[in-house]
C-alpha positions in Angstrom: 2.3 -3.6 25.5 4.6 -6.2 23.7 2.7 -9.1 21.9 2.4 -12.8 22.8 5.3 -14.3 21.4 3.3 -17.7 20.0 3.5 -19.8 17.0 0.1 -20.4 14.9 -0.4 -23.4 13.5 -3.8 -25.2 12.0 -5.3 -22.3 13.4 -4.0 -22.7 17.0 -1.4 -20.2 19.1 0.8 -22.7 20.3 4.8 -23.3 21.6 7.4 -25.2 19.8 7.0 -29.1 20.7 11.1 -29.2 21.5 11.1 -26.3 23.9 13.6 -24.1 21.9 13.6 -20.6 22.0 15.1 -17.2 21.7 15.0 -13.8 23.2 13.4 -11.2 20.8 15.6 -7.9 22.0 14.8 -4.3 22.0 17.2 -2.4 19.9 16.8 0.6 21.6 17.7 -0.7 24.7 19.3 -3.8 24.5 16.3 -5.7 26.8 14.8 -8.8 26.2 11.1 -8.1 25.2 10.5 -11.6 25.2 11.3 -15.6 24.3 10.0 -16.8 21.0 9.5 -20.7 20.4 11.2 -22.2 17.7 10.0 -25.0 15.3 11.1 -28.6 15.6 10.7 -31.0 12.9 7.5 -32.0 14.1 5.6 -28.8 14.1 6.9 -28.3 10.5 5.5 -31.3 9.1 2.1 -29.9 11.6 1.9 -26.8 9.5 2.4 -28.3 6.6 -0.2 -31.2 6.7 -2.3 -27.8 8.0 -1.4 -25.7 5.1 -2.7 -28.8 2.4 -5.9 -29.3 4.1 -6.3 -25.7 4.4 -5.4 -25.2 0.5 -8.4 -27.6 -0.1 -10.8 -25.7 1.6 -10.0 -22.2 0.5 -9.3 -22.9 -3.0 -13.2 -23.8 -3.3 -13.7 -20.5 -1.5 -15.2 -18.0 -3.8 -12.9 -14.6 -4.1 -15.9 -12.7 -3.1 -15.7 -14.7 0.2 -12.2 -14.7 0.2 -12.4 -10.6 -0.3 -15.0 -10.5 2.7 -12.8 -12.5 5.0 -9.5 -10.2 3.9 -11.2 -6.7 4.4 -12.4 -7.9 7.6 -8.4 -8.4 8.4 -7.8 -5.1 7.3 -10.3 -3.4 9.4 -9.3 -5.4 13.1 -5.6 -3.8 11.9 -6.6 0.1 11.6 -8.9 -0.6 14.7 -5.7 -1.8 16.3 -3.1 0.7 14.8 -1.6 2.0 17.6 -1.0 -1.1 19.8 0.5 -2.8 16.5 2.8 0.3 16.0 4.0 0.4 19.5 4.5 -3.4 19.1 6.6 -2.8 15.8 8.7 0.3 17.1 9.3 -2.2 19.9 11.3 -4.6 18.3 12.0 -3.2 15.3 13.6 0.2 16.0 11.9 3.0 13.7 9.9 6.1 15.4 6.7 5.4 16.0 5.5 8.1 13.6 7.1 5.6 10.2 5.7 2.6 12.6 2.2 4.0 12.4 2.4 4.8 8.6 3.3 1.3 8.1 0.8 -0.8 10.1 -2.0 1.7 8.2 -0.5 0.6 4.6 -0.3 -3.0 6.3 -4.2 -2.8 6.3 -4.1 -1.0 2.8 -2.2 -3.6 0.9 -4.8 -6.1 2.6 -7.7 -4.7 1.3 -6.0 -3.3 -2.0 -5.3 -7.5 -2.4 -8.7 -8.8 -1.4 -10.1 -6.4 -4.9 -7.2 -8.0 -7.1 -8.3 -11.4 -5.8 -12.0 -10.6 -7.4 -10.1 -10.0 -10.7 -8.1 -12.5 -11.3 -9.4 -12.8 -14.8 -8.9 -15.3 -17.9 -8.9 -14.5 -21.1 -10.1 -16.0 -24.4 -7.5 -16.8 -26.9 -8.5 -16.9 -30.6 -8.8 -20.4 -32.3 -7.2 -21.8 -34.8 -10.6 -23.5 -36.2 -14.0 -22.3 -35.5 -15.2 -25.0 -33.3 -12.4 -24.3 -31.3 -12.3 -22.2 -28.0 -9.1 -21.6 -26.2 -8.8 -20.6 -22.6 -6.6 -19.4 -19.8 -7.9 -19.4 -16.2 -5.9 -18.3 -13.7 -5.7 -20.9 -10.8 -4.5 -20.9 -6.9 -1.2 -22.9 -7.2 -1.3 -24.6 -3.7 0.6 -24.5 -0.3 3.2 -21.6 -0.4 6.3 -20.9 1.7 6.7 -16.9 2.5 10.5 -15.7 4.4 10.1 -12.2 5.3 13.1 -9.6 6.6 13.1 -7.6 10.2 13.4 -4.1 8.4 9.4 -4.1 7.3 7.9 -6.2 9.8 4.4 -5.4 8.5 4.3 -4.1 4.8 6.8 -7.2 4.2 4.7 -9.5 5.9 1.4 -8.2 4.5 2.4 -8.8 1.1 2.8 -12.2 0.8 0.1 -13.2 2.6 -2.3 -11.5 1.4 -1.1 -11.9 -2.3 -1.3 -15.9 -1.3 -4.6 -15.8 0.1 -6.5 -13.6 -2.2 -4.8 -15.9 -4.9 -6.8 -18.9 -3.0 -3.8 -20.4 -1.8 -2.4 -21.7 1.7 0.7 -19.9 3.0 3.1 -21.0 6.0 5.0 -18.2 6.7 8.3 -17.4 8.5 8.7 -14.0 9.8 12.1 -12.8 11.1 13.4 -13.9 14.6 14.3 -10.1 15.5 10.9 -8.9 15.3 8.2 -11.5 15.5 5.6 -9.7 17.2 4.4 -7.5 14.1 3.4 -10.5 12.1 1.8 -12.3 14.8 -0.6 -9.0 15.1 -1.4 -9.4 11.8 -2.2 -12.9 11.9 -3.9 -12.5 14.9 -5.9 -9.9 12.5 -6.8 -13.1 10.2 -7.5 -15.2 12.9 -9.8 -13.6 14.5 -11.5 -12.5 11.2 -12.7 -16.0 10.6 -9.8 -17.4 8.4 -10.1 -20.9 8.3 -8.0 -22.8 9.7 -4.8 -24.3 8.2 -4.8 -21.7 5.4 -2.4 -19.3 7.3 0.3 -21.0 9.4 2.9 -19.3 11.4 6.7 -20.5 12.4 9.9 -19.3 13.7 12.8 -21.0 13.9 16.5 -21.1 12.6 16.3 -19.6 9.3 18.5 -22.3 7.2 16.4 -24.9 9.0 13.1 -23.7 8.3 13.6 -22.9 4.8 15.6 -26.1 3.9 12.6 -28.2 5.1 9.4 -26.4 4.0 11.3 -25.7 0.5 11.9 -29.7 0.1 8.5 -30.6 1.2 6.4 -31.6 -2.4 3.7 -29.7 -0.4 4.8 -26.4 -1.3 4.7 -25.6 -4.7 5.6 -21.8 -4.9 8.2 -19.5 -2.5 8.5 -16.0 -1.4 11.5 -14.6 -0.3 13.1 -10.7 0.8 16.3 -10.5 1.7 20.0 -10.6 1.0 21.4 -11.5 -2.1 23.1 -14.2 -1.2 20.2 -15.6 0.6 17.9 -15.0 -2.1 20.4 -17.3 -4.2 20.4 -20.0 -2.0 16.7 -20.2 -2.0 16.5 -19.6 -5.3 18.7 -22.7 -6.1 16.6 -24.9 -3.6 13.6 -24.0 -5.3 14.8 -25.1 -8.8 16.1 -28.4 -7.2 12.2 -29.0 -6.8 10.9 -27.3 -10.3 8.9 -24.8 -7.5 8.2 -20.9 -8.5 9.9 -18.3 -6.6 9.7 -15.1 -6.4 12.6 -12.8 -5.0 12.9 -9.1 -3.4 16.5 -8.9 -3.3 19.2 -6.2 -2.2 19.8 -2.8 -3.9 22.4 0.4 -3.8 20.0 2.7 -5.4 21.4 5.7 -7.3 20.4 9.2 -6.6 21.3 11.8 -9.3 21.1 15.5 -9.2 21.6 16.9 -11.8 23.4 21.0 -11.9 19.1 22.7 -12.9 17.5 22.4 -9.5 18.0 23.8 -6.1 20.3 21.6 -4.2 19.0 22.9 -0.9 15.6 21.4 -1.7 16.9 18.6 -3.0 19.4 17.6 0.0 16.0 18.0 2.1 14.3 15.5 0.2 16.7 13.2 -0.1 18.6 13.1 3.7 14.3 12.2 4.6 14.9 9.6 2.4 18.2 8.7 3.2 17.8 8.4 7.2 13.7 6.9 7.5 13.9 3.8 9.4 17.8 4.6 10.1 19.0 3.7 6.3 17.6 0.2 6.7 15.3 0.0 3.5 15.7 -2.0 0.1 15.0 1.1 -1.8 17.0 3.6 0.3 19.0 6.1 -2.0 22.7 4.8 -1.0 24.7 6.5 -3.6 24.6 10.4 -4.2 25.7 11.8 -7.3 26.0 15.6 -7.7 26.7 17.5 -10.5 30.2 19.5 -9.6 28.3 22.6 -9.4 25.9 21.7 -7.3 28.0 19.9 -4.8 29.4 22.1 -2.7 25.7 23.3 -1.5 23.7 19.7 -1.6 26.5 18.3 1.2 26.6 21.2 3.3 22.7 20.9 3.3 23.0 17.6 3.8 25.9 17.2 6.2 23.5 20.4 8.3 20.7 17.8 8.5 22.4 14.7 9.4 24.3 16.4 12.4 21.2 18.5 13.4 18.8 15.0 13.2 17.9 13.8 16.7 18.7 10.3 18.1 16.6 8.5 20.5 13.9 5.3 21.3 11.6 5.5 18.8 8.6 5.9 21.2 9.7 9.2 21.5 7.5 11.7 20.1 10.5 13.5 19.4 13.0 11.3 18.0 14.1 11.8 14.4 15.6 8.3 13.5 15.7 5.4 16.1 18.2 2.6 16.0 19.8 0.2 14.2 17.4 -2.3 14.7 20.2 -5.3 15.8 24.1 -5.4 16.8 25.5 -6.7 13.8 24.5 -3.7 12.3 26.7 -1.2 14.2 29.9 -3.8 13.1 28.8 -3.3 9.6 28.5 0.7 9.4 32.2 0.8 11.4 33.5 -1.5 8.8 31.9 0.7 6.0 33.0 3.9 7.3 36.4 2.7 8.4 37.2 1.6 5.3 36.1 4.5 3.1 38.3 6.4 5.6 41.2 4.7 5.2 40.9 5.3 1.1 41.0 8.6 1.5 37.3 9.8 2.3 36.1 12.4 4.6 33.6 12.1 7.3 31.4 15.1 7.4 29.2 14.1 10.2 28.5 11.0 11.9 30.9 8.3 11.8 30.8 6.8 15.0 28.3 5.0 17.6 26.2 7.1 19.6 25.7 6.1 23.6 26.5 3.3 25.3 22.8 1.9 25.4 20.9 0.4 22.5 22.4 -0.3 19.0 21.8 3.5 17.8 24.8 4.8 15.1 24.8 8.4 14.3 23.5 9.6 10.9 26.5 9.6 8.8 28.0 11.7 5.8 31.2 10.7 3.7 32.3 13.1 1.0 35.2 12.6 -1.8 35.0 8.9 -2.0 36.6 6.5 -3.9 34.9 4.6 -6.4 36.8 1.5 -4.6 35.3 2.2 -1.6 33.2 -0.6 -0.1 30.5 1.8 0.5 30.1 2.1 -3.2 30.2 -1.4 -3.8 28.1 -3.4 -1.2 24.8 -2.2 0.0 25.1 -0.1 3.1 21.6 -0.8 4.7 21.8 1.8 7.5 22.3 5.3 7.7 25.6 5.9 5.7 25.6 8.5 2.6 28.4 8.8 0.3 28.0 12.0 -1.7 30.5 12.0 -5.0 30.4 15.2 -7.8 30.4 14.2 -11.6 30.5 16.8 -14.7 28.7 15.1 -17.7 25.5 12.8 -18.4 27.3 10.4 -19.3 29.8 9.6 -17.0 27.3 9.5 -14.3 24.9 7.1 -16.4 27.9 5.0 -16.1 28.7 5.4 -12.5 25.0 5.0 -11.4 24.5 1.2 -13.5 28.0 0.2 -12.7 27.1 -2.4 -9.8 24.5 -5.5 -10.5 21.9 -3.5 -8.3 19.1 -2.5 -9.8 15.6 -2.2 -7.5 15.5 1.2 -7.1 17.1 4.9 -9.0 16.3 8.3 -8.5 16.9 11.2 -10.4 16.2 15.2 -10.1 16.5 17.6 -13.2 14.1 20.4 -13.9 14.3 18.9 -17.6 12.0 17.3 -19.0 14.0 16.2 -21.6 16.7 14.7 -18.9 14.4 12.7 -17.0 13.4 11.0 -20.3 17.2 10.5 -21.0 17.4 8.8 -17.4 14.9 6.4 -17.5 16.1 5.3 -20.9 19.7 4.8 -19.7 19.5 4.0 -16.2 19.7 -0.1 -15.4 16.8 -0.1 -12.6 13.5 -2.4 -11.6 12.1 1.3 -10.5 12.9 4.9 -11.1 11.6 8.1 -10.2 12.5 11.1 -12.0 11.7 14.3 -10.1 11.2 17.6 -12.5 9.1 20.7 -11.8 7.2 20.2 -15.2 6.3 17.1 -13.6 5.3 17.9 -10.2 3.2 20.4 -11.7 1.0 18.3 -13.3 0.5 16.0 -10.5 
């Protein structure tokens, strides 16, 4: 059932040259699924010498080609949803039913980036004299280095290569250690496609390692990187060492609002759904709930209800709710989290604590009255922890919800109008969404 654990390079499936490798655990279980080869020096500078000689051949390849090559990708992964979705709830965690809405927007953001690569229009720019014509033409700009996350082995994955290749550009990617097997599917997908050789390139390795050495190579002349903060800076710094473009998907503690003009009920539904898909472990996951006082009492007895009532389990389950934490270090962090927001004076309304003795699964948790010192406030959570706080004016709340340097996601929900305008004016985030009835009406 579980994938081939295999490195691709220059178009081959092969093992590291060294002999290195790493088991690839289940998190529901705790049982190796597999060894995964790790990259020596040698098959670095292989993938790299592949990625150039594959840059040269596919930047001359028309973006109709290109497009032909892409949707053909796309296709092999809907024909093999359901194997890919076992593969990713596998090693990954999530119940299969998120697992097998992900692989199918894998194949989506494929073929959704094979049509963008047919418009990647110039434009004319007026002249200053009339025998003068001006313009911009957008180019491929060579071998690129991708680092993608464990928390969306596919969608993550999917994006940056097939932003790179549409763009006409080569790509040596390194997908996370902790669930490899996703992203060799979907390379697999390209492979056997027709994707020339050397224009996609697969490693593994340790991270520092890997990204220290393709980031200094003069080959690669752009990065792509999701992940933590810190991480992202460390890159980030690397890359300007070398003048490279870099683009960054960093950490978040979204905001979530509710204001005292909608039903608290509904809204708790919506966003303990939000709160708990894939166990808490998304960039965009609501984090911190704001309530207006009069609405409080009712949206954290709704919630609390759904958090206790969700059911645990392996996420092959039909019937499991949320699955587990997809890796150990993540049952440390949500004890530190919750320990700490205890100790200052929080309360635990469900949830809290481990559950079984099997698997890295902790129980959907709910902390009410707590502190604005609280860690859980403060550093992103990133797994199934919500702190629910009341507030009494706009303002205050505006103030509350941009007071940390996070801002990749916010959600607010009024039946105003008038207040979601106010939101999105005021509120400090990369994306927002603003529920209202006079909205969702329209839609």
């Amino acid at each position: 059932m579980y994938e081939t654990l295999a490195m691709y390079i220059d178009g081959q499936w092969c093992q590291g040259s060294e002999g290195r490798t790493e088991d690839v655990l289940n998190p529901a279980t705790g049982a190796s699924l597999g060894r995964l080869p790790h990259a020596s020096r040698s098959d670095l500078d292989r993938a790299l010498e592949a990625a150039r000689k594959g840059f040269k051949v596919w930047r001359s390849t028309n973006a109709y080609e290109r497009a032909k090559v892409m949707r053909k990708a796309a296709d092999l992964i809907r024909q093999r949803q359901e194997h890919i979705s076992q593969i990713l709830t596998l090693e990954e965690g999530k119940v299969i039913a998120e697992a097998r809405l992900e692989v199918g927007t894998t194949a989506d953001i494929i073929e959704w980036m094979a049509e963008e690569g047919r418009r990647a229009y110039g434009r004319i720019i007026p002249g200053r004299a009339p025998n003068v014509r001006q313009m911009a033409i957008k180019e491929p700009i060579g071998a690129c280095a991708a680092f993608t996350p464990w928390n969306f082995p596919g969608i993550t994955p999917a994006r940056k290569v097939a932003g790179a290749i549409a763009a006409g550009c080569s790509l040596i990617i390194k997908a996370s250690e902790e669930t490899p097997g996703t992203c060799i599917a979907i390379v697999r997908a390209f492979h056997d496609a027709g994707l020339p050789a050397g224009v996609l390139n697969l490693v593994f390795g340790m991270p520092n390692d890997i990204s220290t050495y393709l980031i200094g190579s003069p080959t690669i002349r752009k990065i792509s990187f999701t992940g933590s903060i810190p991480v992202g800076k460390h890159l980030a710094k690397m890359a300007a060492d070398g003048m490279k473009k870099a683009t960054m998907e960093l950490g978040g503690h979204s905001p979530v609002i509710v204001f005292d003009d909608v039903d608290p009920v509904k809204v708790a539904d919506m966003a303990a759904a939000g709160k708990y898909r894939n166990a808490g472990q998304v960039c965009i996951a609501p984090t911190r709930f704001f309530v207006h006082e009069s609405n409080y009492k009712k949206f954290a007895e709704r919630f609390t209800e759904i958090a206790k009532g969700m059911k645990l389990g392996n996420g092959l389950e039909a019937s499991s709710q949320m699955g587990p934490l997809a890796n150990a270090r993540r049952i440390g962090a949500m004890e530190n989290f919750v320990g700490d927001a205890k100790a200052k004076g929080a309360k635990i309304a469900a949830g809290g604590e481990r559950h079984g003795n099997e698997g890295y699964f902790f129980r959907p948790t709910v902390l009410t009255d707590v502190p604005p010192d609280a860690k859980v406030l403060n550093d992103e959570p990133f797994g199934p922890v919500a702190p629910i706080m009341p507030f009494k004016t706009f303002d205050e709340v505006i103030e509350r919800a941009n007071a940390l340097p996070f801002g990749l996601a916010a959600y607010a929900f009024t039946n105003s109008t008038k207040t979601a305008t106010a939101v999105a004016n005021e509120i400090e985030s990369g994306r927002s969404e603003e529920h209202t009835s006079e909205l969702q009406s329209r839609l």
